[in-house]
C-alpha positions as a printed Julia matrix, in Angstrom:
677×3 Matrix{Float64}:
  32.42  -16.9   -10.05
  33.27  -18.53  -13.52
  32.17  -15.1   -15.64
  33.14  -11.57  -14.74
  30.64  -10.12  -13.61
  29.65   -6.53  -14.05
  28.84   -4.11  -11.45
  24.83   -3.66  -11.49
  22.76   -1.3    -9.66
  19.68   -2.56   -7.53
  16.38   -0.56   -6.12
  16.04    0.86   -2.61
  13.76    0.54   -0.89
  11.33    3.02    1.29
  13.24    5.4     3.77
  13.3     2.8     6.91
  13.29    5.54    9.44
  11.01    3.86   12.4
  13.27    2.11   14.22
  10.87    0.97   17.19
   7.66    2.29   15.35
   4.4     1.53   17.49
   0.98    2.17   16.08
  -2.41    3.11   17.06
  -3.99    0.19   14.53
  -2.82   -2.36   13.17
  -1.3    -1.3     9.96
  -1.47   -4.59    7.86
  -3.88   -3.83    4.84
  -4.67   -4.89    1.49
  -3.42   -1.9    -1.57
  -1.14    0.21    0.48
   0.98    2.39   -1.29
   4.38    0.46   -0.79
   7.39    2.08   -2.98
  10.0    -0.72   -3.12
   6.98   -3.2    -4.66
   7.32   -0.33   -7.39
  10.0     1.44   -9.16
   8.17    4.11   -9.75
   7.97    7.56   -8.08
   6.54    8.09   -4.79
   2.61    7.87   -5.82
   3.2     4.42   -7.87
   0.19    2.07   -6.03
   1.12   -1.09   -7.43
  -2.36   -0.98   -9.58
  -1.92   -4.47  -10.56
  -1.35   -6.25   -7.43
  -2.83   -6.85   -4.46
  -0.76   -6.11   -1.49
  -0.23   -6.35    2.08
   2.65   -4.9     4.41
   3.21   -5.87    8.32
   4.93   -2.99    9.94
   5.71   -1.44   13.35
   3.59   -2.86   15.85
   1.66   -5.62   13.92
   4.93   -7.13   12.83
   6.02   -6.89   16.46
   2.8    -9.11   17.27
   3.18  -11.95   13.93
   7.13  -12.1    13.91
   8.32  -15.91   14.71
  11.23  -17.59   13.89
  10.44  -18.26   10.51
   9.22  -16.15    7.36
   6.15  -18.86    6.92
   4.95  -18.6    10.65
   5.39  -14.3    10.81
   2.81  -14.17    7.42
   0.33  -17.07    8.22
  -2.27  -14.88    9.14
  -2.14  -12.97    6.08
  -4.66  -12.93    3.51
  -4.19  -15.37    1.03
  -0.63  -16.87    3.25
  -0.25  -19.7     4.6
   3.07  -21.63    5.76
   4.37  -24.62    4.24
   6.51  -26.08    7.46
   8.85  -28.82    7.54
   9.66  -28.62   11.49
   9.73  -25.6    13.62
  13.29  -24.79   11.89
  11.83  -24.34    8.4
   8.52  -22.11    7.62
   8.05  -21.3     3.75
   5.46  -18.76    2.85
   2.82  -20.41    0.56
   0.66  -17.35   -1.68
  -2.49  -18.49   -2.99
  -1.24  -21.67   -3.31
   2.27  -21.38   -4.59
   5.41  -22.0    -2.85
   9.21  -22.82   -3.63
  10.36  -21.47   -6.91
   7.37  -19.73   -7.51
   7.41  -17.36   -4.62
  10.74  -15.06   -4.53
  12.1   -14.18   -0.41
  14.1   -11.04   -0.68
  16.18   -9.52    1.57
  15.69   -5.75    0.73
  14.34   -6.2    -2.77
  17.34   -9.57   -4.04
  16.75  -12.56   -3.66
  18.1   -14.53   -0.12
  20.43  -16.23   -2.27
  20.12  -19.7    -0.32
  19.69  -23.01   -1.13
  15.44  -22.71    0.35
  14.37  -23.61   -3.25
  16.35  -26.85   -3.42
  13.9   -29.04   -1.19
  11.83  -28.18    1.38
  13.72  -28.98    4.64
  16.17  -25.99    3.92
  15.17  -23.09    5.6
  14.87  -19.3     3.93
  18.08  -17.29    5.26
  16.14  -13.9     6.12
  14.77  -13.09    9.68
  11.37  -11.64   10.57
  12.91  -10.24   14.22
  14.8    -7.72   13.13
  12.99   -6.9     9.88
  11.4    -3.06    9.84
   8.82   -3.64    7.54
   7.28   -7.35    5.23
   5.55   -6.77    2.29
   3.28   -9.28    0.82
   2.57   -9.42   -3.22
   0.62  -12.03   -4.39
   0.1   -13.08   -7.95
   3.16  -12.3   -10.26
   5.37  -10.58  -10.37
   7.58  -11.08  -12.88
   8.44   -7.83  -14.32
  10.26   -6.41  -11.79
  11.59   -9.73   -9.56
  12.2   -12.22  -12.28
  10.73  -15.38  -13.22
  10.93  -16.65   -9.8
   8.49  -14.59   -9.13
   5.25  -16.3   -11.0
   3.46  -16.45   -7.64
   4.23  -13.96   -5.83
   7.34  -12.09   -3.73
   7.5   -11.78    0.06
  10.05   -8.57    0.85
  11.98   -8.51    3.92
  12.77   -4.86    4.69
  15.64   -3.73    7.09
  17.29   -0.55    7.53
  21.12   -2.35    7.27
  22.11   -0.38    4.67
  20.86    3.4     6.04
  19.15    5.97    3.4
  19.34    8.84    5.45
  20.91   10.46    8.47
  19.41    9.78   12.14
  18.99   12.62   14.03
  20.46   10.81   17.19
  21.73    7.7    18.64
  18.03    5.05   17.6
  18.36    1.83   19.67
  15.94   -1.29   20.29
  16.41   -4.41   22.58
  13.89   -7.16   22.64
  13.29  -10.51   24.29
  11.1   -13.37   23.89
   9.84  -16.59   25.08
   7.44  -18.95   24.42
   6.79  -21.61   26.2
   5.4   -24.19   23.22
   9.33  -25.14   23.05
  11.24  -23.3    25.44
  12.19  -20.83   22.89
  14.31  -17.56   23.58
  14.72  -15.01   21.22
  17.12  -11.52   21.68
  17.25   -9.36   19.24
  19.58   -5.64   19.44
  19.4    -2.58   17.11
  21.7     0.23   16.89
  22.04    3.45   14.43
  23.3     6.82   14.58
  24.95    9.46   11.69
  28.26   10.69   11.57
  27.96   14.08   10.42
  30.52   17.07    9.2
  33.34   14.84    8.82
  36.19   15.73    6.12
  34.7    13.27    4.48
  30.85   14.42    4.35
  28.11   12.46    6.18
  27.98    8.97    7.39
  25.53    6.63    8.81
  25.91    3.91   10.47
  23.83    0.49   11.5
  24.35   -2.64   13.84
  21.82   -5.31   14.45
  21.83   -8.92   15.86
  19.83  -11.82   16.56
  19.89  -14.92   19.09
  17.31  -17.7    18.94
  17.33  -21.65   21.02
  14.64  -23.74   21.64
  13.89  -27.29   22.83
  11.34  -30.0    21.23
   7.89  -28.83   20.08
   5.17  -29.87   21.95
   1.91  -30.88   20.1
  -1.41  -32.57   21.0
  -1.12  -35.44   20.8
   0.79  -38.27   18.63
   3.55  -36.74   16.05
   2.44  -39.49   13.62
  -1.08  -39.81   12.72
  -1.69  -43.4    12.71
  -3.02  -44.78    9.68
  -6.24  -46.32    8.9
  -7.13  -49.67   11.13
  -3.74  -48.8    13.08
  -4.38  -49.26   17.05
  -2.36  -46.13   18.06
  -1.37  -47.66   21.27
   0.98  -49.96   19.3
   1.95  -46.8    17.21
   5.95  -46.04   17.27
   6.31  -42.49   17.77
   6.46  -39.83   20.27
   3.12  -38.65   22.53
   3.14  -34.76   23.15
   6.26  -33.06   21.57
   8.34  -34.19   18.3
  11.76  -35.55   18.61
  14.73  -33.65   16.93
  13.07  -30.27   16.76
  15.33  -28.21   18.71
  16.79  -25.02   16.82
  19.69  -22.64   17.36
  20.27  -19.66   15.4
  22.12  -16.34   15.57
  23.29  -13.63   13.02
  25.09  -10.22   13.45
  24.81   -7.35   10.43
  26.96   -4.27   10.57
  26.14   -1.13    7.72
  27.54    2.26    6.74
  27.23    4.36    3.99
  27.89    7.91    2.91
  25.31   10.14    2.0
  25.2    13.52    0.37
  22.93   16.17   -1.07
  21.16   13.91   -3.87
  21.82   10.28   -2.73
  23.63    7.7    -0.93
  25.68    5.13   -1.43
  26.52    2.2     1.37
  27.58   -1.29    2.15
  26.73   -3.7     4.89
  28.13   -7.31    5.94
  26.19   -9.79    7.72
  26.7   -13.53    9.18
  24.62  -16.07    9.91
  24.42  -19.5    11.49
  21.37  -21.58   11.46
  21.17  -25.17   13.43
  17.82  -26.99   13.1
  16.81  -30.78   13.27
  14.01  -32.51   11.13
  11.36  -34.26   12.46
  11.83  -37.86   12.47
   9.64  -40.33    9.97
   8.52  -43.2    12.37
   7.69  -44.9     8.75
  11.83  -45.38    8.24
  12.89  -45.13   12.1
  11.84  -48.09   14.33
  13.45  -46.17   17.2
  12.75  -42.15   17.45
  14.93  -41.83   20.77
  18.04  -43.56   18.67
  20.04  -39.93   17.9
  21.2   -42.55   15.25
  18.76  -41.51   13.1
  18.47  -38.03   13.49
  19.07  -35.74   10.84
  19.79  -31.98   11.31
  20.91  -29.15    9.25
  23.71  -27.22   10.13
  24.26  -23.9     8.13
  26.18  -20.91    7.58
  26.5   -17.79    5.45
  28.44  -14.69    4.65
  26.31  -11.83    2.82
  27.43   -8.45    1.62
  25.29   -6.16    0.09
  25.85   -2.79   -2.04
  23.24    0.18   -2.48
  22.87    3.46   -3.6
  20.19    5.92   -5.29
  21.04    9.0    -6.86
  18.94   11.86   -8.29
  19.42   12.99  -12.11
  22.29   10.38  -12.56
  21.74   10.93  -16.51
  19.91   13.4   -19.21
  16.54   12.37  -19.07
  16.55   10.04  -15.7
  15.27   11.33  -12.95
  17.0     8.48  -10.77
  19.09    6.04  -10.37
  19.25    3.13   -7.82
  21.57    0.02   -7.92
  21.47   -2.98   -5.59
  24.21   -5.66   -5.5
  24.69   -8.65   -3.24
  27.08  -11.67   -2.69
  26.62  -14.55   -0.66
  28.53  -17.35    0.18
  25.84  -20.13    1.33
  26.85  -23.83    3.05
  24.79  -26.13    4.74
  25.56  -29.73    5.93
  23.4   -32.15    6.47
  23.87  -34.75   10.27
  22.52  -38.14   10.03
  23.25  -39.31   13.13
  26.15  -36.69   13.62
  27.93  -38.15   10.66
  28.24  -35.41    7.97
  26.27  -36.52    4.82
  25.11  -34.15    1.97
  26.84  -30.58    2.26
  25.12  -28.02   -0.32
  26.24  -24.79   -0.99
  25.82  -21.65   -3.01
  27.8   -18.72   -3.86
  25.85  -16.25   -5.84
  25.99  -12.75   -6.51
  22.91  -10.79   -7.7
  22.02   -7.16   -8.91
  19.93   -4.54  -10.53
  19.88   -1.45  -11.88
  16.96    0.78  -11.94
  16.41    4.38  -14.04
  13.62    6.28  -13.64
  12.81    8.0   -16.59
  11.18   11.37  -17.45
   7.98   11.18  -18.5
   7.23   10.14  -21.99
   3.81   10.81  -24.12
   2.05   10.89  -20.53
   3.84    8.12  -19.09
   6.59    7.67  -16.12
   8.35    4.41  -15.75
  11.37    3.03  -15.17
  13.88    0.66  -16.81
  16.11   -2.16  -15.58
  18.42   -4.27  -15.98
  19.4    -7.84  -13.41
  21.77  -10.2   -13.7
  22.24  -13.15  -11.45
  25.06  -15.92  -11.45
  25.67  -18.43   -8.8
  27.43  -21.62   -8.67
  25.29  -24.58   -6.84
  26.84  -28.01   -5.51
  25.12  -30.87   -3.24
  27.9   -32.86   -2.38
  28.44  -36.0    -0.95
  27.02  -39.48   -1.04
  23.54  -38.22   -1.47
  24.71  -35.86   -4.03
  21.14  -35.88   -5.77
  21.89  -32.43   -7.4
  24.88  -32.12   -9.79
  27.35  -28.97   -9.45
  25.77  -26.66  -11.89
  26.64  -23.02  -12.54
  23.45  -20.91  -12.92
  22.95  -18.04  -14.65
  19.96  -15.46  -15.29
  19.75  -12.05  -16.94
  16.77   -9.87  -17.44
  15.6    -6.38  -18.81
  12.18   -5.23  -17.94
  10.33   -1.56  -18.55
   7.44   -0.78  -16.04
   5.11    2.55  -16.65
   2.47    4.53  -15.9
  -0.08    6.96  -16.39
  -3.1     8.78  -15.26
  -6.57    9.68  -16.95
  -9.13   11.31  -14.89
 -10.22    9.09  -12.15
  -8.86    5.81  -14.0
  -4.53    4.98  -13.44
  -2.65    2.41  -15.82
  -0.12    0.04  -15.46
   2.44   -1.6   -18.07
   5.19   -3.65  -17.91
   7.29   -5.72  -19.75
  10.28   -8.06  -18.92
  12.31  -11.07  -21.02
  14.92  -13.41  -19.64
  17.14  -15.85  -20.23
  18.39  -18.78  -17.6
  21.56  -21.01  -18.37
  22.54  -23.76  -16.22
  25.78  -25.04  -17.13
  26.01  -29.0   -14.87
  28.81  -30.68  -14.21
  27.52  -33.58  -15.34
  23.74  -33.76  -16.58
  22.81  -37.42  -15.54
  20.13  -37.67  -18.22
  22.01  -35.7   -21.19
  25.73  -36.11  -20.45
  26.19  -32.79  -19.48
  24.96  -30.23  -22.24
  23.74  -26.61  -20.66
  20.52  -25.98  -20.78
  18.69  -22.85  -21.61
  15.48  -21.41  -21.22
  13.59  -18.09  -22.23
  10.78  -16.14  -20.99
   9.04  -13.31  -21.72
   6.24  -11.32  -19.5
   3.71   -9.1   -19.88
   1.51   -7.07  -17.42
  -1.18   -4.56  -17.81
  -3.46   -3.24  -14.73
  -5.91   -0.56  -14.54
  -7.89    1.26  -11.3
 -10.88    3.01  -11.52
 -11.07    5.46   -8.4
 -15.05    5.44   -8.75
 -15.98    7.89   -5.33
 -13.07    9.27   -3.1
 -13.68    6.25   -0.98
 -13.86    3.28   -2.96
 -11.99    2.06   -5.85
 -11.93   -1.34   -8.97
  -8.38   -2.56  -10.03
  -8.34   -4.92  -12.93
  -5.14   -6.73  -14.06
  -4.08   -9.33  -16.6
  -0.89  -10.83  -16.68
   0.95  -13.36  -18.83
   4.14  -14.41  -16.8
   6.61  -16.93  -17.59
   9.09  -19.3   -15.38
  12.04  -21.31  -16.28
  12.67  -24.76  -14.55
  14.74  -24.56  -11.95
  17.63  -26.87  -11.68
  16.36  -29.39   -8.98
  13.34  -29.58  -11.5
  15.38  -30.34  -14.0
  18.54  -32.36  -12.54
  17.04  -33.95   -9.22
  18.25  -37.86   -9.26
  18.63  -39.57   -6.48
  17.85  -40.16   -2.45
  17.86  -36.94    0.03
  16.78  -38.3     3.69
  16.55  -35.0     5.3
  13.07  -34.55    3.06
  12.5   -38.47    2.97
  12.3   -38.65   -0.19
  13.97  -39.95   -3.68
  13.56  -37.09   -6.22
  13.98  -37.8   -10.11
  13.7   -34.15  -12.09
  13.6   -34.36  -16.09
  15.96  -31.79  -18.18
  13.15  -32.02  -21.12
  10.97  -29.45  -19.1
   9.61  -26.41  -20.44
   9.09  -23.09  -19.52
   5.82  -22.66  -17.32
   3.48  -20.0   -18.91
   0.82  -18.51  -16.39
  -2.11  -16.44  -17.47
  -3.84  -14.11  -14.85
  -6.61  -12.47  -14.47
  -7.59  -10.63  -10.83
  -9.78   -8.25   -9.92
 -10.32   -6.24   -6.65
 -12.87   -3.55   -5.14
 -12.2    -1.53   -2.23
 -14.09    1.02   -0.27
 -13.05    2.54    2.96
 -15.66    4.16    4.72
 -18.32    3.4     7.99
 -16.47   -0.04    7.02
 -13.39   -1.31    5.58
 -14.19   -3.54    2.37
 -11.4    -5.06    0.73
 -12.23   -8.14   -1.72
  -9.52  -10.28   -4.92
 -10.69  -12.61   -6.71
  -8.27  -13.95   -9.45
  -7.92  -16.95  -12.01
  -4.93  -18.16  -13.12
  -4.28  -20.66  -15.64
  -0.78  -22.18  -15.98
   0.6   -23.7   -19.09
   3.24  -27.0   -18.66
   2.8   -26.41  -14.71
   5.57  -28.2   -12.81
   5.11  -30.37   -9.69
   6.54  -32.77   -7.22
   4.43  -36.03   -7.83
   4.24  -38.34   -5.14
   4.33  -41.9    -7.31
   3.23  -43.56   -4.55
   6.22  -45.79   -5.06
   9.38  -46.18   -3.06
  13.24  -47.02   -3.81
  14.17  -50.2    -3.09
  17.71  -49.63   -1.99
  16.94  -46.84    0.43
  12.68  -47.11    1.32
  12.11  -43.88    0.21
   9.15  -42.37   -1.37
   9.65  -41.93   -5.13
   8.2   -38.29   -5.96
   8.78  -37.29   -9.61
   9.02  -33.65  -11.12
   6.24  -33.46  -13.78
   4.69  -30.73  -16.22
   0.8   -30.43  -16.8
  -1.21  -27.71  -17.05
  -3.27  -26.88  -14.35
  -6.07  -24.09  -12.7
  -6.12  -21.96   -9.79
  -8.87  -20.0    -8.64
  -9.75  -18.35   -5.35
 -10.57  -15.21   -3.38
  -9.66  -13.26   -0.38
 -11.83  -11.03    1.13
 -11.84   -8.76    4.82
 -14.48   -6.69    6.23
 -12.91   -4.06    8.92
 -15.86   -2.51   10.88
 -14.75    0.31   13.82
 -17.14   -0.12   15.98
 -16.35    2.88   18.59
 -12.92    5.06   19.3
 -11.84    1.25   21.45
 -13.3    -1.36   18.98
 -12.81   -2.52   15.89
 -14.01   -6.0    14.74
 -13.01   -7.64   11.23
 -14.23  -10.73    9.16
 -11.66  -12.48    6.96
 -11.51  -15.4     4.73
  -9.2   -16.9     1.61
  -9.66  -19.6    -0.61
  -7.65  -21.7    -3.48
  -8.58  -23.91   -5.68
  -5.82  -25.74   -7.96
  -6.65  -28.39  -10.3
  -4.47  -30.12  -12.44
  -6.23  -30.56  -16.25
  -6.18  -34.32  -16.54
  -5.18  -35.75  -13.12
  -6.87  -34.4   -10.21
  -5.61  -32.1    -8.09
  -2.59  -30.09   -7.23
  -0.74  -31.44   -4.07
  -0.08  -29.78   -0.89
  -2.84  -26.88   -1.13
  -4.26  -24.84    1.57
  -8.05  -25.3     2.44
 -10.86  -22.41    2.82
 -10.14  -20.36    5.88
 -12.53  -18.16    7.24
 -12.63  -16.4    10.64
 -13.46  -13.15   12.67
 -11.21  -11.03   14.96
 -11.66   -8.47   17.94
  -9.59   -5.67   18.79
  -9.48   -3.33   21.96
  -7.61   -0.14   21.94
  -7.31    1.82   25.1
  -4.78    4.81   26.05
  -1.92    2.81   26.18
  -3.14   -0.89   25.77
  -4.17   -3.06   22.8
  -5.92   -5.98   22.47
  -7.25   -8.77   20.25
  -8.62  -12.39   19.95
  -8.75  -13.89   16.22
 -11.31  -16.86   15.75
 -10.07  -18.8    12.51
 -12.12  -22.08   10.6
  -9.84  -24.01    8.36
 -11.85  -26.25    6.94
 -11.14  -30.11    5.95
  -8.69  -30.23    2.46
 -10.37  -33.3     1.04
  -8.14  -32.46   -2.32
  -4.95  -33.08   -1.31
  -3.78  -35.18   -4.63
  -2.74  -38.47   -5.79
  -1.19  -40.89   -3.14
  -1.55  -37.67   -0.38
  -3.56  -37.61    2.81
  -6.87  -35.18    3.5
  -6.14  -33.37    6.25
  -8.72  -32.56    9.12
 -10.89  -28.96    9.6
  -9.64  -27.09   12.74
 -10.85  -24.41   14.7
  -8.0   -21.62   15.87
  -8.16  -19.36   18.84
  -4.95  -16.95   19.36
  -4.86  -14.08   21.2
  -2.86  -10.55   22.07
  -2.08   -8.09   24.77
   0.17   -5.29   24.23
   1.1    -2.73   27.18
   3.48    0.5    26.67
   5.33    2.52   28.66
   6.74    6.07   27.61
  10.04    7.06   30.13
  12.23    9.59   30.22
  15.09    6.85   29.07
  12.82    5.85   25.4
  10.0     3.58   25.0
   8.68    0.03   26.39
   6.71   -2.35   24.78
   5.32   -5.61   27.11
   3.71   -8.01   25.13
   1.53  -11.15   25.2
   0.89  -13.64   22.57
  -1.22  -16.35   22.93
  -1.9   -19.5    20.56
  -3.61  -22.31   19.53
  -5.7   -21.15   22.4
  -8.11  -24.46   22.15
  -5.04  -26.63   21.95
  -6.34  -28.26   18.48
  -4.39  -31.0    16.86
  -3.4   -29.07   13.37
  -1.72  -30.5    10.54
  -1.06  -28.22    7.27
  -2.2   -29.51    4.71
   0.99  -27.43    2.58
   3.52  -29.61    4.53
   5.0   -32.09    3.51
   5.54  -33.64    6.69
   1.57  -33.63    8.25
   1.37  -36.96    9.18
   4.49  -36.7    11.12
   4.67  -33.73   12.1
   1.62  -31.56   13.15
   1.11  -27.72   14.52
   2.55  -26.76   18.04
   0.32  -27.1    20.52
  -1.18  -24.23   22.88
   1.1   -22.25   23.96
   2.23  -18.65   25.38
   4.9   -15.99   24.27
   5.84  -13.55   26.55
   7.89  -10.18   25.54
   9.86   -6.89   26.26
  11.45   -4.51   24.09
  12.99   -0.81   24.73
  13.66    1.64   22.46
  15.79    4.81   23.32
């Protein structure tokens, strides 16, 4: 790295002790008390944001091979896909550089952010627990964070010691592409050694699949067009096959009042984009193809320790390296290679409590170095850094808990060369601010409140972007002049758990000097690509998301869900790529050892989809579950269905930026097995 960089400390997360965890419900919720979305003690709720978390047997049932897909279903999710390689979470709205990945509480460290046909380097398979917060946060994730973090959880680094050998094996297939999935767990403690207590931790993945199949054409002709006389594939979509496997190995030592541990993981990730019949006369020419071949080394560092200094209750650090490369195939030739090496961390202290209120301080530094090399070399070698310092407290009156936070940064992105100001760093600060109240009214219902003013620096594609990039089809011209996006937020949420199970968020944000990716409507002349052009404006979004859980006897429980954004830009229409109202119902069965479920949803038509961007049609979804287990004398078995797309609908996201080409899979089944012992 060009600076020396200090060593940092970064929070842990929850005790992951569940290794094969299977649950009577489904545990996904709105509000649960989730620790690592907090750095405070043990009975921090996250007051000011609404939350979700997928664990044990519910993220058996929504993992897929992408981040996107596994959270879809969420409230207030959706998935911004670019081919069944690539599936970005979108949260109420937001996606990209305004919704942070982690892998255990850092960022993924990838080169996902950079355009949206690179895929997020984290895996839902062998994750032990997702959480979902939407709306910002800022003050403890960093301005990347202005929408919203997803948190992939795994035990890799062990917190504590397992009382025995904890193993898991699981397969998958689905038939939609031929897909095959294995994943293997494996953890155990090495106690009363000379030198104290270990534990240890092994986990792996393997992933292929063939061609997606859809309904249909992958390119939705255009007005007037006859689609007989329509170049492009009927019933699957060319140069969607995927290959992926990674293999993480973790130890650490822990004693009477903490831990400390490492862990080393690899990963290779081989996907192809779908092909634009718009550029391609011939899809079966492998001339044209253009796949993304990728590869990374990660190494992570954490520990937590009780009364680490007078007056701090705790300490936790959290430090990561990764060494990121992807190439881009056109055709097989190599073209545009990006890569990343980055290290991140954080330190965390917990703090005694002070005039009535606990909290925690912090302190994160990232710095990476980012290239895009080659003849497409839109990008420019730039070495980015960020540092931050944030405070979070809080304290408790009666039946009403508050929340405050704080956080500034500074980004500095030091280019090669800058190809609109020859070159000059550029440097941005931000400052946040958070406060959140709850009102516990009755023991069973409860009012949060929370205002937030969050800020986000440009990132450097935003700001440096010049030039063609066919894996995304595009040409992409940034503009160094832009300024730090400013978002104020304002949500509130009820919830009441009861004879039913109300949860409903309704929030308003308004975003100063928002930043885009404006399709001009124009293409380059040399290479026929679509000209889209970073931009600022400011711009609204508004929406809700609401569920109604109702358990109707000991075996059924029914719910009724729906979400909805709204995102306006000030002067000029609408915010591109936004997901419409959704609305739907689901059934669930519980009996002895089987589980159940069929989930109805009603997307309905996006007719705001923004300048020089298609509407996208309404659909009605049917999927479907059926989950079987088996307690032996040898550990535990879980057989599982998964059925989707169940009325084989012709879907196309209206998040993606690749609808027209490239729509939803089709109907399909995934069959499953996994032991634990």
């Amino acid at each position: 790295m060009k600076n020396t960089f200090m060593v940092v400390l970064a929070a842990s997360s929850l005790p992951c002790t569940a290794i094969a965890q299977t649950l009577e419900h489904d545990e996904s919720q709105l509000n649960e008390v989730i620790i690592s979305a907090s750095p405070l003690e043990e009975n921090a709720t996250g007051i000011n944001q609404a939350t979700s978390v997928l664990i044990g047997e519910a993220l058996h049932r929504e993992a897929a091979a992408t981040i996107g897909e596994t959270l879809q279903n969420e409230r207030g999710v959706t998935s911004s896909g670019f081919g069944p390689g690539v599936g970005k979470p979108v949260i109420r709205g937001q996606v990209g550089n305004r919704v942070k990945v982690m892998q255990d509480s850092l960022g993924t460290l990838d080169a996902s952010s950079a355009s949206g046909d690179h895929a997020i380097t984290t895996e839902a398979l062998v994750a032990e627990r997702i959480e979902v917060l939407r709306g910002p946060a800022t003050l403890r994730y960093g301005n990347g964070a202005i929408g919203g973090v997803v948190n992939v959880i795994d035990n890799r680094i062990p917190d504590d010691l397992p009382e025995k050998l904890n193993s898991a094996v699981e397969y998958r297939y689905n038939s939609v592409n031929d897909q095959n999935s294995t994943v293997f767990l494996m953890e155990n403690s090495l106690t009363d050694t000379p030198l104290g207590n270990w534990a240890w931790h092994i986990d792996g993945l393997y992933r292929d699949s063939n061609d997606i199949e859809i309904e249909g054409l992958a390119q939705h002709p255009e007005d007037g067009e006859d689609p007989a006389d329509h170049e492009t594939t009927h019933g699957y979509i060319d140069n969607t096959d995927t290959q992926a496997h990674t293999v993480t190995g973790g130890l650490s030592w822990i004693g009477d009042q903490g831990f400390i541990g490492i862990s080393v993981s690899e990963m290779e990730n081989r996907y192809g984009i779908p092909p634009n019949g718009h550029h391609h006369e011939d899809h079966a020419d492998e001339a044209t193809d253009v796949r993304i071949d990728m590869e990374q080394t990660r190494v992570d560092l954490k520990a937590e320790w009780a009364d680490i200094l007078p007056g701090f209750t705790l300490g936790r650090m959290r430090l990561s390296h990764n060494d990121y490369e992807h190439t881009e195939l056109e055709g097989g030739e190599k073209g545009t290679r990006f890569t990343n090496e980055a290290i991140e961390g954080r330190v965390e202290l917990l703090h005694q409590e002070i005039l009535g209120w606990s909290g925690a301080i912090g302190l994160q530094l990232e710095d990476r170095q980012f290239a895009a090399i080659g003849e497409e070399s839109f990008i420019p070698k730039s070495d980015i850094q960020n540092g931050g310092i944030f405070w979070v407290g809080e304290t408790n009156y009666g039946d009403w808990s508050y929340e405050l936070g704080l956080r500034l940064d500074r980004q500095t992105i030091d280019p090669d060369s800058n190809p609109f100001n020859n070159g000059s760093d550029i440097d941005h600060n931000t400052q946040s601010l958070s406060f959140g109240t709850r009102w516990q009214m009755t023991e069973d219902q409860s009012i949060s409140f929370a205002l937030t003013r969050a800020q986000r620096a440009p990132s450097v594609e935003e700001l440096l972007s010049n030039g063609p990039h066919h894996a995304s089809e595009s040409f992409d011209i940034g503009d160094a002049n832009l300024d730090e996006e400013t978002s104020h937020n304002f949500e509130i949420g009820y919830q009441y758990e009861g004879p039913i199970n109300l949860s409903v968020n309704l929030f308003y944000n308004s975003i100063d000097d928002f930043i885009f990716k404006k399709n001009t409507g124009l293409e380059d002349a040399g290479e026929e690509l679509t000209i889209y052009q970073y931009q600022q404006e400011d711009a609204t979004f508004r929406g809700a998301e609401a569920s109604i859980g109702i358990h109707l006897s000991d075996r059924w429980d029914v719910e009724f869900f729906g979400d909805y954004v709204r995102a306006r830009l000030d002067k000029n229409g609408d915010v591109p790529r936004i997901p419409p109202l959704r609305f739907g119902v689901a059934l669930d069965y519980f009996q002895s050892q089987w589980n159940a479920g069929l989930k109805l949803t009603e997307a309905k038509k996006q007719s705001h989809a923004g300048d020089f961007e298609e509407d996208t049609d309404g659909y009605t979804r049917l999927d479907g579950h059926v989950h079987y287990h088996i307690d032996t004398a040898n550990g535990h078995w879980l057989l599982f269905l998964k059925a989707n797309n169940l009325l084989d609908q012709e879907i196309r996201n209206a998040t993606s930026f690749l609808r027209n080409i490239a729509p939803e899979p089709a109907q399909s089944v995934e069959l499953g097995v996994r032991m634990s012992f």
